[in-house]
C-alpha positions as a Python dict, from the first residue, in 0.01 Angstrom:
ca = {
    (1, 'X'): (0, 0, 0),
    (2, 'X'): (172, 332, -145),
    (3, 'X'): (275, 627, 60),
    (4, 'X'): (489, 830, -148),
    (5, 'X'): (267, 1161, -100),
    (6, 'X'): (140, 1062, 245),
    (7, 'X'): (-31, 1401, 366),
    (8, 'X'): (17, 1234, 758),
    (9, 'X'): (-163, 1567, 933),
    (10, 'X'): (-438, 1501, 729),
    (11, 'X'): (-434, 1166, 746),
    (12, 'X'): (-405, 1180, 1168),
    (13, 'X'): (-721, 1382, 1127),
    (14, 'X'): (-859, 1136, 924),
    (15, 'X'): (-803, 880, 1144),
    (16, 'X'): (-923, 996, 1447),
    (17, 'X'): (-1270, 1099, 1303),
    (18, 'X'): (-1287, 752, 1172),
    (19, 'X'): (-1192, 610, 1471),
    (20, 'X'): (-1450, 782, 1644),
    (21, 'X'): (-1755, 692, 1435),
    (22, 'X'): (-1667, 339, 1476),
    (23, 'X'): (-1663, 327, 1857),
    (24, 'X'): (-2008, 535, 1801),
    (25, 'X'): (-2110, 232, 1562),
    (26, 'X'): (-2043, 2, 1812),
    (27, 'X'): (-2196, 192, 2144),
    (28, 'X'): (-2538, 242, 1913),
    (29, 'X'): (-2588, -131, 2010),
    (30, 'X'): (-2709, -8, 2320),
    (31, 'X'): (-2844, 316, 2226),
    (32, 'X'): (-3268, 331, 2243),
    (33, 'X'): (-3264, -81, 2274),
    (34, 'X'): (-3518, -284, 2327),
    (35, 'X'): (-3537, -627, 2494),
    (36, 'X'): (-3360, -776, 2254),
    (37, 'X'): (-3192, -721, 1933),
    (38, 'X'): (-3308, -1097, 1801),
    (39, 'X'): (-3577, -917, 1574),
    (40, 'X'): (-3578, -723, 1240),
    (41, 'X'): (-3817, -462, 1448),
    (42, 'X'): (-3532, -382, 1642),
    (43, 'X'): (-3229, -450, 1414),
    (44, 'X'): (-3358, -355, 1099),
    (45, 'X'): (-3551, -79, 1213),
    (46, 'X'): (-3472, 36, 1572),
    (47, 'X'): (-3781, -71, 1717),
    (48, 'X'): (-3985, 203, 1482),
    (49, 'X'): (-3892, 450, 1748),
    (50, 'X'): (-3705, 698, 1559),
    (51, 'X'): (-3835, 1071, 1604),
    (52, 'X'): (-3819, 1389, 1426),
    (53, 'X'): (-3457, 1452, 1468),
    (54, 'X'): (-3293, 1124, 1408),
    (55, 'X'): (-3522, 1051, 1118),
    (56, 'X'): (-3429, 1357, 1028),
    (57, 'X'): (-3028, 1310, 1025),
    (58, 'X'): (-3105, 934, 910),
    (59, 'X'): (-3259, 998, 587),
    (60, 'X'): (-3092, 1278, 497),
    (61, 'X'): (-2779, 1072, 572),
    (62, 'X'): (-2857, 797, 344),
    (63, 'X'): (-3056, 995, 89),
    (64, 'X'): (-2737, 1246, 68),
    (65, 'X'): (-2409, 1034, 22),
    (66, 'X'): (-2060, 1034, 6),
    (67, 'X'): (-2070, 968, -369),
    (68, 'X'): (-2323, 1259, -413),
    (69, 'X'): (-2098, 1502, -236),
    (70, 'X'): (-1816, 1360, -475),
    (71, 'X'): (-2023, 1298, -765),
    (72, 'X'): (-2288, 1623, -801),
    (73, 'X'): (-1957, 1862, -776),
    (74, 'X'): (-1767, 1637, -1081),
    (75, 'X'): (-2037, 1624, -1275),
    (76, 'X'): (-2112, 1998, -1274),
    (77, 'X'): (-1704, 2004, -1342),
    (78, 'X'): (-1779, 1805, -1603),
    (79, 'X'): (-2124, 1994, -1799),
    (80, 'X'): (-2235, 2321, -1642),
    (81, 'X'): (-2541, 2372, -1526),
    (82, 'X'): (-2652, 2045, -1653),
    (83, 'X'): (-2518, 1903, -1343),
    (84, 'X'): (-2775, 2084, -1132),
    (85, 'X'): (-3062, 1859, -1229),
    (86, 'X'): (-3065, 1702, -859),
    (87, 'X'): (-3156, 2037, -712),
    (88, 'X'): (-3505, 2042, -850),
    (89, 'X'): (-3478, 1666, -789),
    (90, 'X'): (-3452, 1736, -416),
    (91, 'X'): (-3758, 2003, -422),
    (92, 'X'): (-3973, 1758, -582),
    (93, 'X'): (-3904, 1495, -393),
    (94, 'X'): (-4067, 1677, -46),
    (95, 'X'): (-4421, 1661, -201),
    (96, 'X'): (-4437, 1304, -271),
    (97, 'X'): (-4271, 1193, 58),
    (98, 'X'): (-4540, 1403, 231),
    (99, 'X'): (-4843, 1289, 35),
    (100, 'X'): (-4733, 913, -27),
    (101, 'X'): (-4501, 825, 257),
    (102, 'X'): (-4708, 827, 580),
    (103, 'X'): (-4970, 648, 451),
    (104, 'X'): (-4693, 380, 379),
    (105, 'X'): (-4579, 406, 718),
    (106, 'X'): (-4936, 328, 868),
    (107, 'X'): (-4982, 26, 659),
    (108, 'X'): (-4634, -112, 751),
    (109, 'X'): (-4697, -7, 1114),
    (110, 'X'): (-5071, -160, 1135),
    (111, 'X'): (-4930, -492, 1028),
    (112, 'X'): (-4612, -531, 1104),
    (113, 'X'): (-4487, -455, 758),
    (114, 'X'): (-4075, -407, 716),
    (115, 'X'): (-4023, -394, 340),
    (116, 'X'): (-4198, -267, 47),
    (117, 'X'): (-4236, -661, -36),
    (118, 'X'): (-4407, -709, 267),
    (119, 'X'): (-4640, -389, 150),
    (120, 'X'): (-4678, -485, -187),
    (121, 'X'): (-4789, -873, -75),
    (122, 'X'): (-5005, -757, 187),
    (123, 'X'): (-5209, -551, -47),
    (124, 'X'): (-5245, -796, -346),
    (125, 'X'): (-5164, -1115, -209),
    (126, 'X'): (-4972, -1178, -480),
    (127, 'X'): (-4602, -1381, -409),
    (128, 'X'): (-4462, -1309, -774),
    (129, 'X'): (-4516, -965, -763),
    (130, 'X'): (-4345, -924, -412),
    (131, 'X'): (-4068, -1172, -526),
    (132, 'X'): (-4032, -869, -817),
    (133, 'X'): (-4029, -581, -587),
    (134, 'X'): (-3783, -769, -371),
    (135, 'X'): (-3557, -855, -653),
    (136, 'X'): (-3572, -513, -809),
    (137, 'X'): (-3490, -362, -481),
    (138, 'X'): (-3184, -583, -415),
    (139, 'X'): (-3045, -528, -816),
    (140, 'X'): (-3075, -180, -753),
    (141, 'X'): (-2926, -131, -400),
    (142, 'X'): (-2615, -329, -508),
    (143, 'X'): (-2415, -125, -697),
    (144, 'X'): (-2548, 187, -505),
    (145, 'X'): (-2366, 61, -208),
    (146, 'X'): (-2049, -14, -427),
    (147, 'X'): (-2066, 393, -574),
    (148, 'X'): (-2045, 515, -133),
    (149, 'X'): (-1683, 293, -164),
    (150, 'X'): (-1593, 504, -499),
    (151, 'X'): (-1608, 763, -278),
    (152, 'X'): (-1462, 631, 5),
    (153, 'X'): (-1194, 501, -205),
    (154, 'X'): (-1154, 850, -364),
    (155, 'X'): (-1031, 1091, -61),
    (156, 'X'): (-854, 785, 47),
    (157, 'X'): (-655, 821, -251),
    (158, 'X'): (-630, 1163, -211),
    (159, 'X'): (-482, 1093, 126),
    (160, 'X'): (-157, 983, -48),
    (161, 'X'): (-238, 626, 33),
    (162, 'X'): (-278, 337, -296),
    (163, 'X'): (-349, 0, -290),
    (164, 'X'): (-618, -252, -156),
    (165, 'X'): (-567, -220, 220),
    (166, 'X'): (-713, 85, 367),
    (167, 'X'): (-1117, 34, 195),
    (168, 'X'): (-1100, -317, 288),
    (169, 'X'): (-1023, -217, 662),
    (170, 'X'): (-1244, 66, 628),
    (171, 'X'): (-1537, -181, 494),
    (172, 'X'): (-1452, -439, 792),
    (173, 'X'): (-1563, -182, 1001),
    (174, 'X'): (-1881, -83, 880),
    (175, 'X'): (-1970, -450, 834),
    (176, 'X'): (-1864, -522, 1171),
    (177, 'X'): (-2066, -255, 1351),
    (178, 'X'): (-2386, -254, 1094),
    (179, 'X'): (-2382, -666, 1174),
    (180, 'X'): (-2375, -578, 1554),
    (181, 'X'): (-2582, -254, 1627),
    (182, 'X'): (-2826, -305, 1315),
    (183, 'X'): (-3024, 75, 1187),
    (184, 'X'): (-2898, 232, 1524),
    (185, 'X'): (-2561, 275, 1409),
    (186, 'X'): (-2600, 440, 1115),
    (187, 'X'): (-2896, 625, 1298),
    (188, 'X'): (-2610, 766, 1528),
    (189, 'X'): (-2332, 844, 1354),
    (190, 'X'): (-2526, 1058, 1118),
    (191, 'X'): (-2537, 1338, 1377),
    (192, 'X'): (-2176, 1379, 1365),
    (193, 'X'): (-2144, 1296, 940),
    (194, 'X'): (-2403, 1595, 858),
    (195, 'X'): (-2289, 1838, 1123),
    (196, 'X'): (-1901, 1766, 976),
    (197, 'X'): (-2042, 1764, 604),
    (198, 'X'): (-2229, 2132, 699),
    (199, 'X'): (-1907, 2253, 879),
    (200, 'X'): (-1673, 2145, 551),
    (201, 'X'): (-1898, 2299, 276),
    (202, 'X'): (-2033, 2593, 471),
    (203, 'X'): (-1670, 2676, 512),
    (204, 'X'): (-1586, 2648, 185),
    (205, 'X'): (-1802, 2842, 25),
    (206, 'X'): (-1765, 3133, 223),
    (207, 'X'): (-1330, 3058, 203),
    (208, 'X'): (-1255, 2955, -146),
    (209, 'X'): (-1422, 3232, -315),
    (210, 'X'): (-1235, 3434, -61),
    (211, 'X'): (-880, 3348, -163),
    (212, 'X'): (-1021, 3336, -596),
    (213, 'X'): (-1142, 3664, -596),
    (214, 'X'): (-1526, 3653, -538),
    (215, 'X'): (-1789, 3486, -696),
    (216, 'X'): (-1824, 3689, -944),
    (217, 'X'): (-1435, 3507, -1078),
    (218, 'X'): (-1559, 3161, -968),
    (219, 'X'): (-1808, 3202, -1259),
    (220, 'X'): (-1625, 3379, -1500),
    (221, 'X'): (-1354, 3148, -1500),
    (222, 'X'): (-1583, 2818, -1505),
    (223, 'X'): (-1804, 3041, -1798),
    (224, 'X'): (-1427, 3072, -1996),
    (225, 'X'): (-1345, 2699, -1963),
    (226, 'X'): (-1716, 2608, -2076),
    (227, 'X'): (-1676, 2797, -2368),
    (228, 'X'): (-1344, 2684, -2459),
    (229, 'X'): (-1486, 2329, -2399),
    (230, 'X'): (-1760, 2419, -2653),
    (231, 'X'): (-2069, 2147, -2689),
    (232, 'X'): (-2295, 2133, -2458),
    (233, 'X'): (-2102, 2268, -2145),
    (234, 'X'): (-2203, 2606, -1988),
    (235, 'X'): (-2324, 2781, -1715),
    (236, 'X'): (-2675, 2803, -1857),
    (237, 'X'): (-2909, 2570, -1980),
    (238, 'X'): (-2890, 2484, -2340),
    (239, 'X'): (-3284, 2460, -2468),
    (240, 'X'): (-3213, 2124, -2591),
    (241, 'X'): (-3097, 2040, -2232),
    (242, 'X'): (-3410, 2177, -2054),
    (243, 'X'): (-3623, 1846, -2128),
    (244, 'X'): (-3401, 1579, -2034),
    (245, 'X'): (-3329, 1837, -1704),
    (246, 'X'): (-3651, 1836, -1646),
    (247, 'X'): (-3764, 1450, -1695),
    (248, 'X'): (-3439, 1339, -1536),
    (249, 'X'): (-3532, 1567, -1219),
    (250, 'X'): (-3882, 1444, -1218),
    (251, 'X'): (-3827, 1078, -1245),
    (252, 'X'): (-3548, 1079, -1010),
    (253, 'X'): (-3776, 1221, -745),
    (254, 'X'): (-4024, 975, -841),
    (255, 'X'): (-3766, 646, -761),
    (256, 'X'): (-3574, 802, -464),
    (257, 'X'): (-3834, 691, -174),
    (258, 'X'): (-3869, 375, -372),
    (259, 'X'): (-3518, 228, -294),
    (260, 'X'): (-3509, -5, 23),
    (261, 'X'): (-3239, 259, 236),
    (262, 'X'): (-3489, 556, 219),
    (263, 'X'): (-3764, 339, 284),
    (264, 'X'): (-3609, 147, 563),
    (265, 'X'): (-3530, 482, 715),
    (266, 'X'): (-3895, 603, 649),
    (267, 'X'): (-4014, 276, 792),
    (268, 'X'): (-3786, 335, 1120),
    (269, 'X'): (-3957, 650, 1220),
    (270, 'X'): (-4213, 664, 1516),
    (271, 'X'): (-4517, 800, 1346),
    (272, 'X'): (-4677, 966, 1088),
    (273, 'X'): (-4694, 1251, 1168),
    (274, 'X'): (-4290, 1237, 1204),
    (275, 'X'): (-4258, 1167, 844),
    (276, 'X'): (-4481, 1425, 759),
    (277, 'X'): (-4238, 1672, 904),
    (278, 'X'): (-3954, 1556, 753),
    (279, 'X'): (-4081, 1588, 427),
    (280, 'X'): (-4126, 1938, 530),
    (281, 'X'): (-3753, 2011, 707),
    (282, 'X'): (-3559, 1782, 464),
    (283, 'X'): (-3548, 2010, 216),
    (284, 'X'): (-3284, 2224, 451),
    (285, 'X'): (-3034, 1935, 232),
    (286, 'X'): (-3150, 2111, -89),
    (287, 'X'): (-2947, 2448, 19),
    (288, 'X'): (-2641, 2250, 120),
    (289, 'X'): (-2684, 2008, -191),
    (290, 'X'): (-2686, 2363, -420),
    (291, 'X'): (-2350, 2478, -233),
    (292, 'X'): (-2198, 2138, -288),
    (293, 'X'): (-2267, 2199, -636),
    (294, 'X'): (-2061, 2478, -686),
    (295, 'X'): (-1744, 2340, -575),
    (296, 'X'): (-1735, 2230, -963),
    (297, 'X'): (-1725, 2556, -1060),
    (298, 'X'): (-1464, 2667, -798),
    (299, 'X'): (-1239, 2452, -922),
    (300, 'X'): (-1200, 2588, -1240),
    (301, 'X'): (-1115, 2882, -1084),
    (302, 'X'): (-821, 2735, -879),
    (303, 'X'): (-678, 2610, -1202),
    (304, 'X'): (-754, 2266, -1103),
    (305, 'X'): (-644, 2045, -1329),
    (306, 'X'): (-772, 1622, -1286),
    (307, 'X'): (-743, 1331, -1517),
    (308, 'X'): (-1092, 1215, -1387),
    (309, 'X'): (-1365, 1461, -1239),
    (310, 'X'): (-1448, 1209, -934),
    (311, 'X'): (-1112, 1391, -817),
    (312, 'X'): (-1243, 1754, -811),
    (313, 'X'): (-1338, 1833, -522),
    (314, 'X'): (-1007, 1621, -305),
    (315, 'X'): (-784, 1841, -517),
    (316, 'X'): (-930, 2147, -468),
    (317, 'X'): (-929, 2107, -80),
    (318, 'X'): (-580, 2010, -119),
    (319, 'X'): (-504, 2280, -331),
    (320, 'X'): (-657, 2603, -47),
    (321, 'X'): (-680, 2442, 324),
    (322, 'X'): (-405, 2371, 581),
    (323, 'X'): (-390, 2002, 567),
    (324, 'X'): (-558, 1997, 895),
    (325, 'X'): (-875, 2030, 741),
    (326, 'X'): (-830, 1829, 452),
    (327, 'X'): (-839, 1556, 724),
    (328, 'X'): (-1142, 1675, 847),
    (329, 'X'): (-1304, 1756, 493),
    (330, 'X'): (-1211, 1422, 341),
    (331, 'X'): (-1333, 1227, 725),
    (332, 'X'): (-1680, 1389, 638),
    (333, 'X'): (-1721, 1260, 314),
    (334, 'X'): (-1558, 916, 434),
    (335, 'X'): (-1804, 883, 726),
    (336, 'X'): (-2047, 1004, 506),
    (337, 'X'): (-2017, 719, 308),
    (338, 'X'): (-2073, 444, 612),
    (339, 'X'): (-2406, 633, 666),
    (340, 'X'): (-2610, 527, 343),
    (341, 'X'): (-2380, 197, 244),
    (342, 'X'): (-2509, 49, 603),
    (343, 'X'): (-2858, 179, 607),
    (344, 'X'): (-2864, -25, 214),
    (345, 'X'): (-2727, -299, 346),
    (346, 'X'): (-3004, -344, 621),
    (347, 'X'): (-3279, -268, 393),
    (348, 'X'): (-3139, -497, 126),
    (349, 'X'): (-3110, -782, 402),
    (350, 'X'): (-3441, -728, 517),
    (351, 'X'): (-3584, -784, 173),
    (352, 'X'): (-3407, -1074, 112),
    (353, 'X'): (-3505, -1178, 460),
    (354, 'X'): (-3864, -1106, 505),
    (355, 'X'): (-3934, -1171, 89),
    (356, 'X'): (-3693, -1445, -39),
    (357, 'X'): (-3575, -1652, 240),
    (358, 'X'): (-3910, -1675, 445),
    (359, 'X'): (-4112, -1650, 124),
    (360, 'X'): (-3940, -1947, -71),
    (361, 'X'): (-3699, -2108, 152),
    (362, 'X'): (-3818, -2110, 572),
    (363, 'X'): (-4173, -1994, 588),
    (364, 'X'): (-4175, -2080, 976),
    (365, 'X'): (-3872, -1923, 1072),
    (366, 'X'): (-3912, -1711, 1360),
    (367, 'X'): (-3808, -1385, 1466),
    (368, 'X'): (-3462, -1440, 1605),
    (369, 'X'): (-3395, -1685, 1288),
    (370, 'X'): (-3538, -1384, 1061),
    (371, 'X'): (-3269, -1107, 1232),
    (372, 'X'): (-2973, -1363, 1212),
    (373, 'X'): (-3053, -1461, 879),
    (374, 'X'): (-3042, -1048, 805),
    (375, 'X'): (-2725, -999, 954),
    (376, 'X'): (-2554, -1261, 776),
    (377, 'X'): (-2679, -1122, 422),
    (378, 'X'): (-2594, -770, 574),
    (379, 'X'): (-2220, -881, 541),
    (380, 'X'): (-2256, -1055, 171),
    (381, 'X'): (-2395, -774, 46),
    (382, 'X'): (-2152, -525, 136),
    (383, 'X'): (-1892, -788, 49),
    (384, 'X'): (-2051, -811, -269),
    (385, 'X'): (-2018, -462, -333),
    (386, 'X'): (-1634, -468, -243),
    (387, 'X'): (-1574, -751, -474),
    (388, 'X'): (-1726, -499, -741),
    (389, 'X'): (-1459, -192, -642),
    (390, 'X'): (-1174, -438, -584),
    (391, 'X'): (-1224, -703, -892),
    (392, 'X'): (-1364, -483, -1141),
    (393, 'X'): (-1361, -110, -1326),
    (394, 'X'): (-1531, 139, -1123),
    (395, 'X'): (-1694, 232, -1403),
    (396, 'X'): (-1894, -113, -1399),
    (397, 'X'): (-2046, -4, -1077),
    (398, 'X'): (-2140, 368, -1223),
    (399, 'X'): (-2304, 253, -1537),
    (400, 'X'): (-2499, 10, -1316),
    (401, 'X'): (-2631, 256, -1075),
    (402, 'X'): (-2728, 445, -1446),
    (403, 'X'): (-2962, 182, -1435),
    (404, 'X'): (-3060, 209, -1084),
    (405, 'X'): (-3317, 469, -1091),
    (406, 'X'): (-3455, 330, -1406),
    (407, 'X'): (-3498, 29, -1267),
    (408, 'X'): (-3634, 89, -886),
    (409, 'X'): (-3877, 327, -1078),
    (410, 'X'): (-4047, 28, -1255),
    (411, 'X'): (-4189, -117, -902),
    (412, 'X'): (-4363, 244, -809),
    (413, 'X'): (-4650, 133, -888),
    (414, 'X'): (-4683, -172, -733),
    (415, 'X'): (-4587, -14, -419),
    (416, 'X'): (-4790, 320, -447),
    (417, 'X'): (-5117, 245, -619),
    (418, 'X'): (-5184, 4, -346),
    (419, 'X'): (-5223, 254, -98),
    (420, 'X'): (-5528, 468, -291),
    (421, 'X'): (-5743, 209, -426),
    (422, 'X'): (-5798, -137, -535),
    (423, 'X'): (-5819, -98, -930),
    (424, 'X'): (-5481, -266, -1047),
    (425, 'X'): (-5469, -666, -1027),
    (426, 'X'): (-5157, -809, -940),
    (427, 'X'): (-5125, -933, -1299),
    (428, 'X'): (-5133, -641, -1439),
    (429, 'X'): (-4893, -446, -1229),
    (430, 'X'): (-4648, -750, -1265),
    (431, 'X'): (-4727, -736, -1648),
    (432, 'X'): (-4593, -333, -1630),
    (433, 'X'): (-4303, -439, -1464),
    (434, 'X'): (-4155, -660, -1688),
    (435, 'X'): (-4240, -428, -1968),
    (436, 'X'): (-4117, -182, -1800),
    (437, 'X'): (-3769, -305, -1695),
    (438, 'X'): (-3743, -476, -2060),
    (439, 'X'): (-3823, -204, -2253),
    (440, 'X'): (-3571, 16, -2050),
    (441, 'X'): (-3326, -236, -2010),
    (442, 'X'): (-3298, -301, -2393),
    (443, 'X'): (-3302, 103, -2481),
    (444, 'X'): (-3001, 193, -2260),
    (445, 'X'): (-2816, -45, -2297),
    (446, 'X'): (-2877, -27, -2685),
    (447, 'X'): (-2740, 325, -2655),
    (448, 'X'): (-2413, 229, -2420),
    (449, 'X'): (-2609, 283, -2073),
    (450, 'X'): (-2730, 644, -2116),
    (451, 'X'): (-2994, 736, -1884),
    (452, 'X'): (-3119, 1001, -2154),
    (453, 'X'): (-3268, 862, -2512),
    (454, 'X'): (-3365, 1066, -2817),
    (455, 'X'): (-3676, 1006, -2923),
    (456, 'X'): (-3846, 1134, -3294),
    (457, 'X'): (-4168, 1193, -3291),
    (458, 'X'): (-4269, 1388, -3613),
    (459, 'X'): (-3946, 1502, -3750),
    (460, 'X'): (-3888, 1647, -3411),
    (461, 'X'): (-3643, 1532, -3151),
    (462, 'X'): (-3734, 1501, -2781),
    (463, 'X'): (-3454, 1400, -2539),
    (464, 'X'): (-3643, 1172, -2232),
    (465, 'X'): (-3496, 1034, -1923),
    (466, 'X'): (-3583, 688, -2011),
    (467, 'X'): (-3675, 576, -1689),
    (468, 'X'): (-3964, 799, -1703),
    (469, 'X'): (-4064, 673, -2021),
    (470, 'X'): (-4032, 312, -1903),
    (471, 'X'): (-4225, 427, -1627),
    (472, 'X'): (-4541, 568, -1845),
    (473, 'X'): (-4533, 207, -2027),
    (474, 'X'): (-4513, 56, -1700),
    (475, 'X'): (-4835, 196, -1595),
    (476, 'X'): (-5048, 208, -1913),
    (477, 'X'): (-4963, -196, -1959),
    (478, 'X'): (-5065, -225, -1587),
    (479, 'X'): (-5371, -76, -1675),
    (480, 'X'): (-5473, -233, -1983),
    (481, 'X'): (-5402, -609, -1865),
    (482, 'X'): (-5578, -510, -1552),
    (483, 'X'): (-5884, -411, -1770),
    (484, 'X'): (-5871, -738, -1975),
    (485, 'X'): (-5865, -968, -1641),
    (486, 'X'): (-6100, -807, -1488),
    (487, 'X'): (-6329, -816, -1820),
    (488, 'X'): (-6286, -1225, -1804),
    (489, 'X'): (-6371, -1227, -1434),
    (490, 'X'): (-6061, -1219, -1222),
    (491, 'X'): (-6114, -987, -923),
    (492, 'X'): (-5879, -885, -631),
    (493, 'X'): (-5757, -1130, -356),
    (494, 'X'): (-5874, -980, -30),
    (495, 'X'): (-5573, -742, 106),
    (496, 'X'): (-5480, -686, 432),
    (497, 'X'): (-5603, -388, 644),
}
């Protein structure tokens, strides 16, 4: 470990806001406990007793990361207004949680249900197409949870400290405290990660444009750089942009509930009704997403200068605030990574737990053996995803979250349809996933794991998010083999109530 540029005021600050999440993480053990913690109820989902509040700073805590708050700001560094997609993402979102989520809640609550595999099985009795869901969950969760340790890794960098050390301590700790105080911990220390996260960027956009001369500089001086740039950078929309925005914002909204963090954290919550209202308050993260945002463009006007645009928004705090709140600014993001990599560790150990190992391997284990089991794949997981940081390119674990969305997208309808009708056989849906995730797999990585393909249609070229795309496939093969087995006789299994 390097400290030639050691910032240690920042790094004190660091430290102690680190230091205090983690005795948090530990304390949660206790926090809103039942009589015992020897039960995925409990550990996985804190005893489904989560109300309007902590739902609220739980989901918004895993839905909004430390690699979005890193990411969103580099990106718009990086293309303009392109890089704004995930604010319409994050309005659309709202309506689907509200008409689709509580009903999944009820189901899960009525019968015990703590994963979408669990969901999917009880509604077409089906163990291959829950063994798909499950799997499709746990490919897409992994490399999710290895992009919160980009971040991580990022302001620790900026911190003036190199080398292996620091993110392996700082991942012994999460995995530590997840493995001990389950959902509660993250559920926790997300009321001191958003409040820091609203005091850092609420600050800064009311300071940096301050000391750069307004806004009105901030986006003449990104608009300059744009232009010198050239392509397809600027600070408006190109019209060849506006479909891909579009698509890219729709089917994003379409996956994000899908993953097993937001559901877990949906799944957590006491009732209905209190999902209901998140899906009406969440969208309070929308505002703060939008001011994140325009830290890309501040940058330009500070004359920041980076050799990769995941450094952005470290350099520009480093650049205009007393190192004092560097400390604090980079703690926020850091802490804001333990939030979402520990809430997608649980839900990816519950999966594995509730629709691998008791599916396939211990159908009779009981409820302590199903939360030990849970906590042990808690720890592989998130060991999985440091092997990824530590042992390979970050950019392996970017291009595979590229493929995230597409492919978490492909199990929507299993998981959705379910809950307004019985039409779709569990043949066909499974049929529409594998086309699906084929079809999708082979075009991106065919064009170098681009989430955007040109299609031509009639001389004309249309630029898709090809997750969507996969997505309509998905469905129309669902409903076609569907069709055909029903035509030859083959009717629903019974579901569950």
């Amino acid at each position: 470990m390097s400290t030639a540029d050691l910032d240690v005021t920042a790094l004190a600050v660091f430290v102690f806001f680190f230091l205090l999440v983690t005795v948090m993480g530990f304390m949660a053990a206790r926090w809103k406990r039942g009589e015992t913690m020897a039960n995925l109820d409990e550990w996985g989902l804190g005893g489904r007793q989560f109300g309007t509040w902590i739902t609220w700073f739980l989901v918004g805590g895993d839905f909004y990361t430390a690699y979005t708050v890193i990411a969103v700001p580099a990106l718009v560094y990086a293309v303009g207004a392109y890089g704004f997609f995930a604010l319409p993402y994050t309005i659309i979102v709202y309506p689907i949680v509200f008409a689709i989520m509580p009903r999944i809640w009820a189901v899960a609550h009525r019968n015990g249900y703590v994963t979408a595999g669990d969901i999917v099985h009880g509604a077409y009795r089906s163990r291959a197409l829950e063994l798909a869901v499950a799997v499709t969950g746990l490919v897409a969760t992994m490399p999710y949870i290895a992009l919160q340790l980009v971040g991580m890794e990022v302001v620790i960098k900026a911190l003036g400290l190199t080398g292996e050390l620091p993110l392996i301590a700082a991942f012994l700790i999460l995995a530590f405290y997840t493995y001990s105080s389950g959902i509660r911990a993250p559920a926790l220390i997300a009321f001191v990660k958003d409040i820091m996260i609203y005091i850092v960027v609420l600050t800064a956009v009311i300071v940096v444009p301050s000391k750069l001369g307004g806004y009105g500089h901030v986006f003449a001086a990104a608009d300059a750089a744009f232009t010198a740039k050239g392509g397809a950078t600027g600070l408006i929309l190109k019209p060849a942009q506006m479909l891909p925005f579009a698509t890219l914002a729709l089917g994003s909204a379409l996956a994000a509930f899908m993953y097993p963090h937001t559901m877990t954290g949906v799944l957590a919550s006491r009732s209905a009704d209190t999902v209901r209202k998140n899906a009406i308050y969440l969208p309070a993260y929308t505002i703060l997403l939008g001011l994140i945002a325009l830290l890309g463009y501040m940058a330009y006007a500070a004359g920041i200068k980076v050799s990769t645009p995941n450094d952005v928004v470290p350099a520009l705090f480093h650049a205009l605030f007393p190192s004092w709140f560097t400390g604090f600014a980079f703690a926020a993001i850091a802490i804001g990574a333990l939030v979402p990599a520990a809430v997608m560790s649980i839900g990816a150990s519950n999966l594995f737990t509730r629709n691998v190992w008791k599916a396939y391997v211990n159908p009779n284990i009981d409820h302590a053996g199903e939360a030990k089991v849970a906590k042990i794949v808690s720890l592989l997981v998130k060991l999985g995803a440091l092997a990824v940081i530590l042992f390979m390119p970050t950019q392996f674990a970017l291009d595979l979250q590229l493929l995230g969305g597409l492919v978490i997208l492909q199990v929507f309808p299993s998981i959705v349809f379910g809950l307004f009708g019985r039409f779709y056989l569990a043949g066909g849906l499974l049929a529409g996933w594998a086309v699906g995730i084929c079809w999708g797999g082979w075009v991106v990585f065919g064009d170098g794991l681009k989430p955007v393909h040109t299609f031509i249609l009639g001389g004309a070229s249309y630029s898709i998010y090809v997750g969507l795309v996969a997505l309509a496939l998905n469905i129309a093969v669902a409903t076609l083999v569907t069709i055909g087995l029903r035509s030859v006789g083959v009717k629903q299994v019974a579901a569950a109530g």
